[in-house]
C-alpha positions as CSV (number, residue, x, y, z in Angstrom):
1,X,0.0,0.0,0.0
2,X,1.0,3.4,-0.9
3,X,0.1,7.0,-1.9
4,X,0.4,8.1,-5.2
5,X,-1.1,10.5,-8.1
6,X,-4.3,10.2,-9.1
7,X,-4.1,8.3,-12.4
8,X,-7.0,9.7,-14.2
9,X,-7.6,13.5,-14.9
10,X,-10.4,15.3,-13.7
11,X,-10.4,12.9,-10.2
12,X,-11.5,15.3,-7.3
13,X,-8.9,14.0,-4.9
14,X,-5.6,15.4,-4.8
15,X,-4.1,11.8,-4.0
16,X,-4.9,8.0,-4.1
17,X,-3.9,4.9,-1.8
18,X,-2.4,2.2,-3.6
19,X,-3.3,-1.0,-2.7
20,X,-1.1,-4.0,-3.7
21,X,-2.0,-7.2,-4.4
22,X,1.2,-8.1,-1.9
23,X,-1.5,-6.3,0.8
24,X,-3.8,-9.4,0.8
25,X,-5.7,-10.9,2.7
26,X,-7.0,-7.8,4.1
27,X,-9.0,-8.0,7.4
28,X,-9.7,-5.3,9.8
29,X,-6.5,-4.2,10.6
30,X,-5.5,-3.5,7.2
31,X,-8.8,-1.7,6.4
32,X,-8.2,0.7,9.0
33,X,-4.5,1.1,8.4
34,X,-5.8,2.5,4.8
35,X,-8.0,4.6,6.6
36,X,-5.3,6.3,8.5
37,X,-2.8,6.7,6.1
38,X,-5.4,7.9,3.4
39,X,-6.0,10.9,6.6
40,X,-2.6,11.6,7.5
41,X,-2.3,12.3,3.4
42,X,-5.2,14.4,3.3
43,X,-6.6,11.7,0.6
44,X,-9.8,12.1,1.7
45,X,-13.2,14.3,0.4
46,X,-16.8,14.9,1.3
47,X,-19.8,14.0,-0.7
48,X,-23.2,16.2,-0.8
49,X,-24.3,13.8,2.2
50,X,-21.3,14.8,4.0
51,X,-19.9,11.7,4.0
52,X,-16.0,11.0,4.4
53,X,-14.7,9.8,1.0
54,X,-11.7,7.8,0.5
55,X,-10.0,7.3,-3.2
56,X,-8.5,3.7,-3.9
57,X,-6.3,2.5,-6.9
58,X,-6.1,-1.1,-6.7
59,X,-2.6,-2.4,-8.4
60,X,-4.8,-4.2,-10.9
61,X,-6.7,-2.0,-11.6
62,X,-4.5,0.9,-12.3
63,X,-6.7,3.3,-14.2
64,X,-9.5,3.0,-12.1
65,X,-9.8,4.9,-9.0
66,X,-12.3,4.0,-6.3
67,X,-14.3,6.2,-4.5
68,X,-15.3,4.9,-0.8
69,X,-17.4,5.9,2.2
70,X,-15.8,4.1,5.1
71,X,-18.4,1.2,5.2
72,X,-17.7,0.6,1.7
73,X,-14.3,0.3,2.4
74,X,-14.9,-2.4,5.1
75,X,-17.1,-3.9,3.0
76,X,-14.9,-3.9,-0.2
77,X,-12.0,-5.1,2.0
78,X,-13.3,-8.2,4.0
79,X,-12.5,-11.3,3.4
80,X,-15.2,-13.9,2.6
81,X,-15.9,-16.2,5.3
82,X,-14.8,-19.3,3.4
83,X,-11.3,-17.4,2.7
84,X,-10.8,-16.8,6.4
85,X,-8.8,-18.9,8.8
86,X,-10.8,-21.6,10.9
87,X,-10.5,-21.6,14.4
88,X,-9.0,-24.9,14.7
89,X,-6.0,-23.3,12.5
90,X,-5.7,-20.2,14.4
91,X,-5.7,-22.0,17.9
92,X,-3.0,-24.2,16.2
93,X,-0.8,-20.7,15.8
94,X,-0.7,-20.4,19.6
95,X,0.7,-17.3,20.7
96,X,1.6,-16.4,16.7
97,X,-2.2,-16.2,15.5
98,X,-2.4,-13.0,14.1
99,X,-4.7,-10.4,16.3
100,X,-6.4,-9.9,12.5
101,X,-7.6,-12.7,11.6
102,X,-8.8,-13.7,15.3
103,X,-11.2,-10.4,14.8
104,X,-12.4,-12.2,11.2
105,X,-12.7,-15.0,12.8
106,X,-14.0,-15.5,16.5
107,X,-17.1,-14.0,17.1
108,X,-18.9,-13.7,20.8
109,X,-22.2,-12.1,20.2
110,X,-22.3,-8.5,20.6
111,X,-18.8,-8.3,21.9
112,X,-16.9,-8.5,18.7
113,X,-18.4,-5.3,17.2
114,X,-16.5,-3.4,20.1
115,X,-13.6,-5.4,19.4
116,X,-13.6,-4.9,16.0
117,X,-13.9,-1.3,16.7
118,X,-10.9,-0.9,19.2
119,X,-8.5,-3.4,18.4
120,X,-7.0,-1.4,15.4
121,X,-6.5,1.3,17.5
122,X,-5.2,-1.3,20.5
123,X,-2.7,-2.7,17.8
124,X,-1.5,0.5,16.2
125,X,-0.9,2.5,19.9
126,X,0.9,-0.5,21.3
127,X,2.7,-2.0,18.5
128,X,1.1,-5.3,18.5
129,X,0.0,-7.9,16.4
130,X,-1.0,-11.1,17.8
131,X,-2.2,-12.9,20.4
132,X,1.0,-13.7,22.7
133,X,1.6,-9.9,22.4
134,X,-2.0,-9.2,23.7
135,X,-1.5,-11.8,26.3
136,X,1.3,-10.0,27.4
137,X,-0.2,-6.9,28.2
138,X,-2.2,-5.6,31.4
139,X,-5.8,-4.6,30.8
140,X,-4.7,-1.0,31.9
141,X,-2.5,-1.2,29.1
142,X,-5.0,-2.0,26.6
143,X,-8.0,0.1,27.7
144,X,-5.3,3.1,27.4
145,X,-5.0,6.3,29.3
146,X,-8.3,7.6,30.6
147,X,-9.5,4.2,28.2
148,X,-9.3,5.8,24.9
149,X,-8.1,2.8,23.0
150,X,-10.6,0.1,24.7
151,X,-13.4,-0.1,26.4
152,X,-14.5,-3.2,29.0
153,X,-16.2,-5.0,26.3
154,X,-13.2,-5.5,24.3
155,X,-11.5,-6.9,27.1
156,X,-14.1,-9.5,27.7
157,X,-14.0,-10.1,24.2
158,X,-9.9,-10.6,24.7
159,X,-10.7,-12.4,27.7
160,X,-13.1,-14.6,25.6
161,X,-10.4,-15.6,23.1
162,X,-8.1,-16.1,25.6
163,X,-9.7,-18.5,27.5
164,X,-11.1,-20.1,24.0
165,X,-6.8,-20.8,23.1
166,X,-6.3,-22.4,27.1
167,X,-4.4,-19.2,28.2
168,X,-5.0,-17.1,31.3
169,X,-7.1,-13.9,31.1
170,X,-5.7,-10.5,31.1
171,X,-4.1,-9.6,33.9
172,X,-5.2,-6.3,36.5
173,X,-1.9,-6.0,37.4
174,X,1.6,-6.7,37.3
175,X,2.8,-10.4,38.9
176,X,4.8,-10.0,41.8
Protein backbone atom coordinates (compact mmCIF):
# COMPACT_ATOMS: atom_id res chain seq x y z
CA UNK A 1 0.00 0.00 0.00
CA UNK A 2 1.05 3.43 -0.90
CA UNK A 3 0.10 6.96 -1.89
CA UNK A 4 0.42 8.15 -5.15
CA UNK A 5 -1.06 10.49 -8.13
CA UNK A 6 -4.30 10.24 -9.09
CA UNK A 7 -4.12 8.35 -12.44
CA UNK A 8 -7.02 9.74 -14.16
CA UNK A 9 -7.56 13.52 -14.88
CA UNK A 10 -10.40 15.30 -13.68
CA UNK A 11 -10.37 12.93 -10.21
CA UNK A 12 -11.53 15.32 -7.31
CA UNK A 13 -8.86 14.04 -4.88
CA UNK A 14 -5.65 15.40 -4.81
CA UNK A 15 -4.07 11.79 -4.02
CA UNK A 16 -4.91 8.04 -4.07
CA UNK A 17 -3.91 4.88 -1.81
CA UNK A 18 -2.41 2.17 -3.65
CA UNK A 19 -3.31 -0.95 -2.71
CA UNK A 20 -1.13 -4.01 -3.67
CA UNK A 21 -1.95 -7.18 -4.35
CA UNK A 22 1.20 -8.08 -1.93
CA UNK A 23 -1.49 -6.31 0.78
CA UNK A 24 -3.78 -9.38 0.80
CA UNK A 25 -5.72 -10.88 2.69
CA UNK A 26 -6.99 -7.79 4.10
CA UNK A 27 -8.99 -7.99 7.37
CA UNK A 28 -9.73 -5.29 9.81
CA UNK A 29 -6.53 -4.23 10.65
CA UNK A 30 -5.48 -3.51 7.19
CA UNK A 31 -8.81 -1.72 6.39
CA UNK A 32 -8.18 0.73 8.95
CA UNK A 33 -4.50 1.12 8.40
CA UNK A 34 -5.85 2.49 4.75
CA UNK A 35 -8.01 4.63 6.57
CA UNK A 36 -5.32 6.31 8.54
CA UNK A 37 -2.77 6.65 6.10
CA UNK A 38 -5.43 7.93 3.43
CA UNK A 39 -6.05 10.88 6.60
CA UNK A 40 -2.62 11.64 7.45
CA UNK A 41 -2.26 12.32 3.40
CA UNK A 42 -5.20 14.36 3.28
CA UNK A 43 -6.59 11.74 0.57
CA UNK A 44 -9.80 12.09 1.65
CA UNK A 45 -13.18 14.33 0.37
CA UNK A 46 -16.76 14.86 1.31
CA UNK A 47 -19.78 13.95 -0.69
CA UNK A 48 -23.17 16.22 -0.82
CA UNK A 49 -24.27 13.79 2.15
CA UNK A 50 -21.26 14.75 3.99
CA UNK A 51 -19.91 11.66 4.04
CA UNK A 52 -16.00 10.97 4.41
CA UNK A 53 -14.75 9.78 0.97
CA UNK A 54 -11.72 7.84 0.52
CA UNK A 55 -10.02 7.26 -3.22
CA UNK A 56 -8.53 3.73 -3.90
CA UNK A 57 -6.31 2.55 -6.93
CA UNK A 58 -6.06 -1.09 -6.65
CA UNK A 59 -2.64 -2.40 -8.37
CA UNK A 60 -4.80 -4.22 -10.89
CA UNK A 61 -6.69 -2.05 -11.60
CA UNK A 62 -4.54 0.86 -12.31
CA UNK A 63 -6.69 3.30 -14.19
CA UNK A 64 -9.54 2.95 -12.12
CA UNK A 65 -9.83 4.86 -9.01
CA UNK A 66 -12.31 4.03 -6.32
CA UNK A 67 -14.32 6.16 -4.49
CA UNK A 68 -15.33 4.93 -0.84
CA UNK A 69 -17.42 5.87 2.21
CA UNK A 70 -15.78 4.12 5.10
CA UNK A 71 -18.37 1.23 5.24
CA UNK A 72 -17.70 0.63 1.66
CA UNK A 73 -14.27 0.31 2.36
CA UNK A 74 -14.87 -2.37 5.06
CA UNK A 75 -17.09 -3.92 2.95
CA UNK A 76 -14.94 -3.91 -0.24
CA UNK A 77 -11.98 -5.13 1.95
CA UNK A 78 -13.35 -8.15 3.99
CA UNK A 79 -12.50 -11.25 3.38
CA UNK A 80 -15.23 -13.86 2.63
CA UNK A 81 -15.86 -16.20 5.28
CA UNK A 82 -14.76 -19.31 3.41
CA UNK A 83 -11.32 -17.37 2.71
CA UNK A 84 -10.77 -16.79 6.42
CA UNK A 85 -8.78 -18.94 8.79
CA UNK A 86 -10.83 -21.55 10.90
CA UNK A 87 -10.50 -21.59 14.35
CA UNK A 88 -8.96 -24.92 14.69
CA UNK A 89 -6.04 -23.30 12.47
CA UNK A 90 -5.69 -20.15 14.39
CA UNK A 91 -5.66 -22.02 17.90
CA UNK A 92 -3.04 -24.23 16.24
CA UNK A 93 -0.84 -20.75 15.81
CA UNK A 94 -0.68 -20.43 19.59
CA UNK A 95 0.69 -17.31 20.67
CA UNK A 96 1.59 -16.44 16.72
CA UNK A 97 -2.17 -16.23 15.47
CA UNK A 98 -2.43 -12.97 14.12
CA UNK A 99 -4.71 -10.39 16.32
CA UNK A 100 -6.36 -9.85 12.50
CA UNK A 101 -7.55 -12.68 11.56
CA UNK A 102 -8.82 -13.75 15.33
CA UNK A 103 -11.21 -10.40 14.82
CA UNK A 104 -12.44 -12.25 11.18
CA UNK A 105 -12.74 -14.96 12.84
CA UNK A 106 -14.02 -15.53 16.45
CA UNK A 107 -17.07 -14.01 17.07
CA UNK A 108 -18.87 -13.73 20.77
CA UNK A 109 -22.23 -12.10 20.24
CA UNK A 110 -22.28 -8.50 20.61
CA UNK A 111 -18.82 -8.31 21.91
CA UNK A 112 -16.92 -8.46 18.69
CA UNK A 113 -18.42 -5.26 17.17
CA UNK A 114 -16.54 -3.42 20.06
CA UNK A 115 -13.59 -5.41 19.43
CA UNK A 116 -13.60 -4.93 15.98
CA UNK A 117 -13.86 -1.29 16.70
CA UNK A 118 -10.92 -0.85 19.24
CA UNK A 119 -8.52 -3.42 18.35
CA UNK A 120 -6.96 -1.43 15.39
CA UNK A 121 -6.54 1.26 17.52
CA UNK A 122 -5.16 -1.30 20.47
CA UNK A 123 -2.70 -2.72 17.81
CA UNK A 124 -1.49 0.53 16.22
CA UNK A 125 -0.89 2.49 19.88
CA UNK A 126 0.94 -0.47 21.33
CA UNK A 127 2.66 -1.96 18.52
CA UNK A 128 1.11 -5.25 18.51
CA UNK A 129 0.05 -7.90 16.43
CA UNK A 130 -0.96 -11.10 17.80
CA UNK A 131 -2.16 -12.90 20.36
CA UNK A 132 0.97 -13.68 22.67
CA UNK A 133 1.65 -9.86 22.44
CA UNK A 134 -2.04 -9.22 23.71
CA UNK A 135 -1.52 -11.79 26.31
CA UNK A 136 1.34 -10.03 27.38
CA UNK A 137 -0.25 -6.86 28.15
CA UNK A 138 -2.16 -5.60 31.45
CA UNK A 139 -5.83 -4.65 30.79
CA UNK A 140 -4.71 -1.04 31.94
CA UNK A 141 -2.49 -1.22 29.05
CA UNK A 142 -4.95 -2.04 26.63
CA UNK A 143 -7.97 0.13 27.70
CA UNK A 144 -5.33 3.13 27.41
CA UNK A 145 -5.02 6.31 29.34
CA UNK A 146 -8.30 7.58 30.58
CA UNK A 147 -9.51 4.18 28.22
CA UNK A 148 -9.34 5.76 24.86
CA UNK A 149 -8.07 2.79 23.00
CA UNK A 150 -10.58 0.09 24.70
CA UNK A 151 -13.36 -0.14 26.43
CA UNK A 152 -14.48 -3.25 28.99
CA UNK A 153 -16.24 -5.05 26.26
CA UNK A 154 -13.17 -5.47 24.35
CA UNK A 155 -11.53 -6.91 27.10
CA UNK A 156 -14.10 -9.49 27.67
CA UNK A 157 -14.04 -10.13 24.15
CA UNK A 158 -9.86 -10.58 24.74
CA UNK A 159 -10.65 -12.45 27.74
CA UNK A 160 -13.15 -14.64 25.59
CA UNK A 161 -10.37 -15.59 23.11
CA UNK A 162 -8.06 -16.10 25.64
CA UNK A 163 -9.73 -18.46 27.48
CA UNK A 164 -11.06 -20.09 23.95
CA UNK A 165 -6.84 -20.78 23.08
CA UNK A 166 -6.30 -22.40 27.10
CA UNK A 167 -4.41 -19.17 28.17
CA UNK A 168 -4.97 -17.08 31.31
CA UNK A 169 -7.13 -13.87 31.12
CA UNK A 170 -5.74 -10.54 31.09
CA UNK A 171 -4.13 -9.58 33.87
CA UNK A 172 -5.22 -6.28 36.48
CA UNK A 173 -1.94 -6.04 37.41
CA UNK A 174 1.63 -6.67 37.26
CA UNK A 175 2.81 -10.45 38.86
CA UNK A 176 4.83 -10.00 41.81
Amino acid sequence: MFVDYPPVPNCPARQAIVIEEKDKPYNILFVDQVIEKARAFDDTSRDGDNDEIFWIVFANEPRRVWDMTQSALRSSLRRPKSERLPKEQLIAMGDDAPIGEILETFDYGGLISFAQRDMPRVCRELEVTTLGDIAKLKRSEITGPQSRFAGNKTLSYLDAVLREFGKPELRYFENA
